[in-house]
C-alpha positions in Angstrom: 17.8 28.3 -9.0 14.1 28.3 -9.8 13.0 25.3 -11.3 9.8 25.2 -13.0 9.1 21.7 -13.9 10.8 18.1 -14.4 11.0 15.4 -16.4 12.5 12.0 -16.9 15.8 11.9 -17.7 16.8 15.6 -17.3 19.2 14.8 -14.3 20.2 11.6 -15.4 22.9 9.6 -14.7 23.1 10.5 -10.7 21.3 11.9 -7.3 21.3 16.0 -8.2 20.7 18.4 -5.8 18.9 22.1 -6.6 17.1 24.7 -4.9 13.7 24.8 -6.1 10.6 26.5 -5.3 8.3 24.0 -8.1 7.9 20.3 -7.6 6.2 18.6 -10.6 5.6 15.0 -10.3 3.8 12.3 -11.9 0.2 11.4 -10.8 -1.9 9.3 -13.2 -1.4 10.6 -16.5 -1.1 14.3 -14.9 1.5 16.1 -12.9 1.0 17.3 -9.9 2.6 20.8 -8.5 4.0 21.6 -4.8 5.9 24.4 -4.1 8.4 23.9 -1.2 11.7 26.0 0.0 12.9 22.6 0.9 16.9 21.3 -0.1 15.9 19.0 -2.7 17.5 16.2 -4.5 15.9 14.9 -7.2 17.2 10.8 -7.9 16.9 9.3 -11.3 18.7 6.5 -13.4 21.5 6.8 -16.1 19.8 7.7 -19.5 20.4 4.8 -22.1 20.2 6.9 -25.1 17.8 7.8 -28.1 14.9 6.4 -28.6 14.2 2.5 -27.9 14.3 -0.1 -30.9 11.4 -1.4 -32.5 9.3 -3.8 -30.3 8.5 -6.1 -33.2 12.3 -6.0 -34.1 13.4 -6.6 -31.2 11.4 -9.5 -30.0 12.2 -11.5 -33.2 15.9 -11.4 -32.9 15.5 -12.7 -29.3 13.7 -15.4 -30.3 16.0 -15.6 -33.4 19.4 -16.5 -30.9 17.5 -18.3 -27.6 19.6 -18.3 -24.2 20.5 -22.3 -23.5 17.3 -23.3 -25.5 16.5 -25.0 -29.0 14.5 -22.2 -31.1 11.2 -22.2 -30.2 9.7 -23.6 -34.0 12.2 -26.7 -32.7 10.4 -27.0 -29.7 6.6 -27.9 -31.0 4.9 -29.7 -33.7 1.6 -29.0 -35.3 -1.3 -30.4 -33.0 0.6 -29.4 -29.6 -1.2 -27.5 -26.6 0.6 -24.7 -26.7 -0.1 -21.7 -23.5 1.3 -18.7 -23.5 0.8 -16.3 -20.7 0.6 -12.7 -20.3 0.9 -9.7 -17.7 -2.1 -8.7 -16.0 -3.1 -5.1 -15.7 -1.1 -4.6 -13.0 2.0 -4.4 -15.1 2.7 -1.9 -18.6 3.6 -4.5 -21.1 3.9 -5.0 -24.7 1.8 -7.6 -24.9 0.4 -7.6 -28.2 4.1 -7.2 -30.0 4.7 -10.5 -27.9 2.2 -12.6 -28.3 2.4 -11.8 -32.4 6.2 -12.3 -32.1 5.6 -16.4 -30.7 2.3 -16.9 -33.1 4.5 -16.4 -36.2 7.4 -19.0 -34.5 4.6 -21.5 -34.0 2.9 -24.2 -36.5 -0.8 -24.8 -36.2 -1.0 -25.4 -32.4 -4.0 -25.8 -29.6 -3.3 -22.4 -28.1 -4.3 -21.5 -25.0 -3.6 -17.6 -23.4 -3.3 -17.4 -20.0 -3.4 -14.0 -18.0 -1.7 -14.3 -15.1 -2.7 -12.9 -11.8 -1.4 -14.0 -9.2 -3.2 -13.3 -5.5 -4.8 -10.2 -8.1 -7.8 -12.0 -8.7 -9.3 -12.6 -12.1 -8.2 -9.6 -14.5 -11.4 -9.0 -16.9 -10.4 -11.1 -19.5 -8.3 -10.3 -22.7 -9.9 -6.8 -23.0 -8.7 -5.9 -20.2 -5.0 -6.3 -20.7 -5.5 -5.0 -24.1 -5.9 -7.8 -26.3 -8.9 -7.8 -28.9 -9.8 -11.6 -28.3 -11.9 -11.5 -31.9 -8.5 -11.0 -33.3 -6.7 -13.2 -31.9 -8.1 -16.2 -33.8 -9.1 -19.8 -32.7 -8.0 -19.8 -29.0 -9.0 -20.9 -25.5 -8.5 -18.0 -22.6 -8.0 -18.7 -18.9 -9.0 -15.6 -16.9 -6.7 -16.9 -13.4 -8.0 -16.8 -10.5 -5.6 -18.4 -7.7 -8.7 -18.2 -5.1 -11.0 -20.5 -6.6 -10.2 -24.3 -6.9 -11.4 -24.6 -10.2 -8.8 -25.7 -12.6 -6.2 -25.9 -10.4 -3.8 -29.0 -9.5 -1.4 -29.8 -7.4 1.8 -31.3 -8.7 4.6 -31.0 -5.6 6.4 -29.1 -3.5 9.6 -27.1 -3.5 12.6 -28.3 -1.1 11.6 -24.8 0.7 8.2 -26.2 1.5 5.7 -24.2 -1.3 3.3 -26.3 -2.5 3.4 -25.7 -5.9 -0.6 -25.9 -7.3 -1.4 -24.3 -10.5 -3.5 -23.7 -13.0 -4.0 -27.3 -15.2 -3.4 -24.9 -18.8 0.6 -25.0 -17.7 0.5 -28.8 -16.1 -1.4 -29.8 -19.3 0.4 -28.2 -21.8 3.0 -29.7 -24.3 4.6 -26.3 -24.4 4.8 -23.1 -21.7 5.3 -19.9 -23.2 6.2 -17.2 -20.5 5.9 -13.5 -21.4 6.9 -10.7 -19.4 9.0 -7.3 -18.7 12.3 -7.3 -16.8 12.2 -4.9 -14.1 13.0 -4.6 -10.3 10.9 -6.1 -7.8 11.2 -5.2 -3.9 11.6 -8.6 -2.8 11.6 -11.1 -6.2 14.8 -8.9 -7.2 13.2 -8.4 -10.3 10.0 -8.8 -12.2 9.4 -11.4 -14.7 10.9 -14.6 -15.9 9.4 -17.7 -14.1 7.0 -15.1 -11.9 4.4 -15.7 -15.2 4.3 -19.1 -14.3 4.9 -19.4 -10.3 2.9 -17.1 -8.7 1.2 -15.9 -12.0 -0.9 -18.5 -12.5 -0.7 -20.3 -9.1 -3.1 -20.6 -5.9 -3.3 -18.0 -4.0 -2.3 -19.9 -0.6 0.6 -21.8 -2.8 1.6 -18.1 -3.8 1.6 -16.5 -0.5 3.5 -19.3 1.1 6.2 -18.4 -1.5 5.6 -15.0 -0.5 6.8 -15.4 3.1 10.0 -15.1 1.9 10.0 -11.7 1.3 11.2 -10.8 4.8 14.5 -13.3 4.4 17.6 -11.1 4.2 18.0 -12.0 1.0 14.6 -11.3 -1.1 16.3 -7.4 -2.2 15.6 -5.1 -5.0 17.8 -6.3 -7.7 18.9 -10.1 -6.1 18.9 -13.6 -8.2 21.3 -16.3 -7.1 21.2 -15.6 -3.5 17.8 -14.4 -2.9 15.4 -17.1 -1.2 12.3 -16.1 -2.7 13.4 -16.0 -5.9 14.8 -19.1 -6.0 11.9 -21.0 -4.7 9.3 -19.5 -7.0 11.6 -20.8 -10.1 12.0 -24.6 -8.5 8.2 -23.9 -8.2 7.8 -23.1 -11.9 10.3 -25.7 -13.3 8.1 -27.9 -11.4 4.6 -27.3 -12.7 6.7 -26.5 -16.3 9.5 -27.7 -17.2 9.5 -27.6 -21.0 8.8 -23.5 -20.4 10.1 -21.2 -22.7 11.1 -17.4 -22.5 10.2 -14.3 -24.1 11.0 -11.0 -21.9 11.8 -7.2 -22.8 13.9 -6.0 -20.9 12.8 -2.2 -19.4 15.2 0.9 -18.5 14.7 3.7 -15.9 11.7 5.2 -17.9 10.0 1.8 -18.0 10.2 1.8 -22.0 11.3 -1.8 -23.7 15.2 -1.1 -24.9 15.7 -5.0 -25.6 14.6 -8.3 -25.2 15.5 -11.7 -24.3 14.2 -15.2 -25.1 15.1 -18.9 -24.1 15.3 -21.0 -21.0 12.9 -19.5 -18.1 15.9 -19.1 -15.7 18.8 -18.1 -17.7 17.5 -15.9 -20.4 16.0 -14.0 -17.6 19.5 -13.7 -16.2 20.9 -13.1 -19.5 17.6 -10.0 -19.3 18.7 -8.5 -15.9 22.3 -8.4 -16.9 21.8 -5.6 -19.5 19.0 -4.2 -17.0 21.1 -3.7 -14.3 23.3 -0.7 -15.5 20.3 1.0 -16.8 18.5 1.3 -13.4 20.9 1.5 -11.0 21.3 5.0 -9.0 23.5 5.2 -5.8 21.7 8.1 -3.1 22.4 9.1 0.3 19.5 8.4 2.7 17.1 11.1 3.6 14.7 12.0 6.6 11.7 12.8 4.1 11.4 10.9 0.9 8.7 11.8 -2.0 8.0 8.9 -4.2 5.6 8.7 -7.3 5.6 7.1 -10.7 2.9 6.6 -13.8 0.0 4.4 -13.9 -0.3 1.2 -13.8 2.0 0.9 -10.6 -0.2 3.8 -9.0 -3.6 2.4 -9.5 -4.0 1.2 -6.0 -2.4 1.6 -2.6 -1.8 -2.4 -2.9 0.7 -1.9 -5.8 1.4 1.8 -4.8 3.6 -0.3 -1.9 6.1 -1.0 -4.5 7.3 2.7 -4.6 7.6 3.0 -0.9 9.8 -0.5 -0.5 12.0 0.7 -3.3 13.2 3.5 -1.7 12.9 2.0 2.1 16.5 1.6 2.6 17.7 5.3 1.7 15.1 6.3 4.6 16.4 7.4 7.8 15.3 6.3 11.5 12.2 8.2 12.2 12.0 9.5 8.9 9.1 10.0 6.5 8.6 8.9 2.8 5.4 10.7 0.9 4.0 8.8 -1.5 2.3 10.3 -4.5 -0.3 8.1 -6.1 -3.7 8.6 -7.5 -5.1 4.8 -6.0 -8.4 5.4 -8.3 -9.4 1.8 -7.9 -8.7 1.8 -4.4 -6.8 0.5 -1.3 -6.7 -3.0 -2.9 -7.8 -5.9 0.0 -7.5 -3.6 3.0 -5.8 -6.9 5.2 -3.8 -8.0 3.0 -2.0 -4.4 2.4 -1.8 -4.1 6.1 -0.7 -7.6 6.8 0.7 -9.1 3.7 2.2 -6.1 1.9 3.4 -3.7 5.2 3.6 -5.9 8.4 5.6 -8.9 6.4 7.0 -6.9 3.4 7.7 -3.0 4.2 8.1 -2.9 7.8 11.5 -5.2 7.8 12.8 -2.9 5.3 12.3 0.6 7.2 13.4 1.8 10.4 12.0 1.3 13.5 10.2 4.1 13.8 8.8 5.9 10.6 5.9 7.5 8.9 3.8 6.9 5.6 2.0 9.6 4.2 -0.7 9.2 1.2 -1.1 11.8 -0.8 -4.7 10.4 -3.5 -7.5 10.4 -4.6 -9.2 8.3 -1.7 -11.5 9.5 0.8 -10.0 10.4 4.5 -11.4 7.8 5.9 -10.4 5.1 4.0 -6.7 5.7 4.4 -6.8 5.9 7.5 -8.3 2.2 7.6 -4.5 1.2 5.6 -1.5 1.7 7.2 -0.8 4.9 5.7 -1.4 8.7 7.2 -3.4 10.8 4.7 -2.4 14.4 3.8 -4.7 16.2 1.7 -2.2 17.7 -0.7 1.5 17.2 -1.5 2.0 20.4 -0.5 0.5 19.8 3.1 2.5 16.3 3.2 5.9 18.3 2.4 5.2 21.4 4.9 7.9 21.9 7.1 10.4 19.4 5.6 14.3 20.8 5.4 15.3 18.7 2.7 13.9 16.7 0.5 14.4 13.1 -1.6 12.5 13.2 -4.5 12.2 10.1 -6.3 10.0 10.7 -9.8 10.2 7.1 -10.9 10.7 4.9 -7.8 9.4 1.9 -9.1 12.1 1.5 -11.9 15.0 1.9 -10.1 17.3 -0.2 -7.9 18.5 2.4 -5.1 21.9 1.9 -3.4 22.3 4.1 -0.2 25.7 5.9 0.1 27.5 5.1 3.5 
């Protein structure tokens, strides 16, 4: 069988295996074509069906019936500082269907918005996340930056030891509203809920201490109750706010918004990754040479690019290979921190012993090799030779399960 192209959702539902001489996968908003002779399985999530709901529609009836909350026109009165905060860049969210979705909930309030970056660094202001700020009316913006002191203040610690210091717009407020899209995270479990407000908007050493959880056992793809990291970043947030409120859509495989959620920080978010589950879930035998890619903005840089390579890090085999297939137009991201931060304490506990990481970009030779990846200069020089092959179009949406 001769396959001459792919695309989301035309094996979906399991791990299917073809004979194909074409490999078409994502790369920015392109595709980009190898031809291998390679056994190939191609891995992508059940389909959820026709297309997705309108945003506006479905972000009202969320707010309309809150998870173990009072509606949120209950919980303000006119005069209150209200912040709500968004997504930076980093993440493809509906942001403006959100933020109009809680305006029309809310009375006349001090509003404040709030990007949250996390260790990011400040994101370009509203513009940049795609927000027209002259539209937005009367409102005060805070453009985070968790490495400057500036604005931030210290209000405890968590019981695990993370000092929780944050930005004074959440400590301040009268009301935290935290936005966000339910997805799976490599070692948060999944994105979203309190994350807006603990790391999103925390200092950057506050956030990284969190952070060193991610090489516990139990910070996995797709954990909650039992996962470490999680648990401490929401005392974190309950600490700095605990008045917050909820508002979440709730992604499938393809990363489009099928529903949303709205309430308490903690269990509306659980309520969110309850329908999310079933949607991204795909079971896979492991492999000895993995090909991972995915759209823009996950593939922007080698620092999110990581993402893809953790999410598929327990299906690889000992002294196996994963390929990863990402543009990185803006770059390696903070060169020690990928090395140190992202691969020593968050990818190498998750891969075998011994393994290899190959880039296939945009970026010059030279600086790959300065990351902790091994540059190819073309997928099909990164695949030559390979047997078989895992292909894995959409890595960073899915939760994998290895068979056996």
């Amino acid at each position: 069988m001769v396959q001459d192209s792919w695309a989301p959702g035309q094996f979906a539902g399991a791990a299917v295996i073809v004979s194909t001489t074409v490999l078409d996968l994502p790369y920015g908003t392109a595709t980009l074509r190898a031809t291998t002779r390679a056994r190939t399985t191609w891995v992508t999530a059940p389909g959820t069906g026709g297309p997705p709901p309108e945003l506006n529609v479905m972000f009202r009836e969320a707010l309309d019936g809150p998870v173990q909350s009072e509606p949120l026109d209950h919980r303000v009165r006119a005069g209150d500082r209200v912040t709500v905060i968004l997504s930076d860049a980093t993440r493809d969210e509906p942001r403006r269907e959100m933020l109009e979705a809680v305006r029309d909930r809310l009375p006349s309030v001090r509003l404040t918005l709030a990007i949250a970056t996390g260790t990011h660094g400040r994101a370009g202001g509203l513009s940049a996340v795609g927000l027209d700020a002259a539209g937005l009316g009367d409102h005060a913006c805070v453009d985070h930056d968790g490495g400057q002191a500036l604005g931030l203040v210290h209000v405890g610690t968590t019981h695990r030891g993370t000092p929780v210091t944050v930005h004074r717009c959440i400590v301040e407020a009268d009301l935290v509203i935290a936005t966000g899209v339910i997805r799976p995270h490599y070692f948060a479990g999944w994105g979203a809920g309190a994350k807006a407000i603990f790391p999103g908007l925390a200092e950057s050493g506050a956030a990284r201490t969190n952070h060193r959880w991610k090489n516990h056992p139990s910070a996995r793809p797709g954990a909650v109750d039992d996962n470490e990291c999680r648990l401490d970043l929401e005392e974190a947030a309950r600490i700095a706010a605990p008045r917050a409120f909820l508002l979440n859509g709730v992604a499938d495989s393809t990363g489009a918004v099928r529903t949303a959620v709205a309430g308490d920080i903690c269990a509306a978010f659980r309520a969110g990754v309850v329908r999310a589950r079933p949607w991204v879930t795909v079971r896979a035998a492991p492999g000895r040479f993995i090909v991972v890619a995915d759209r823009p903005p996950v593939t922007r840089t080698l620092y999110q690019a990581s993402k893809l390579v953790a999410a598929v890090a327990g299906l690889l085999l000992a002294g196996g290979t994963i390929v990863l297939v990402a543009p990185c137009e803006l770059g390696i991201g903070p060169t020690d921190v990928v090395n140190r931060a992202i691969y020593e304490i968050g990818l190498r506990p998750r891969l075998p012993a011994e393994h290899r990481i190959i880039l296939v970009s945009d970026l010059p030779r030279a600086l790959v090799e300065t990351s902790y990846a091994v540059p190819a200069p073309s997928l099909d020089a990164a695949i030559d030779g390979a047997e078989e092959l895992l292909v894995v179009p959409c890595a960073s949406k899915l939760l994998l399960d290895a068979i056996g």
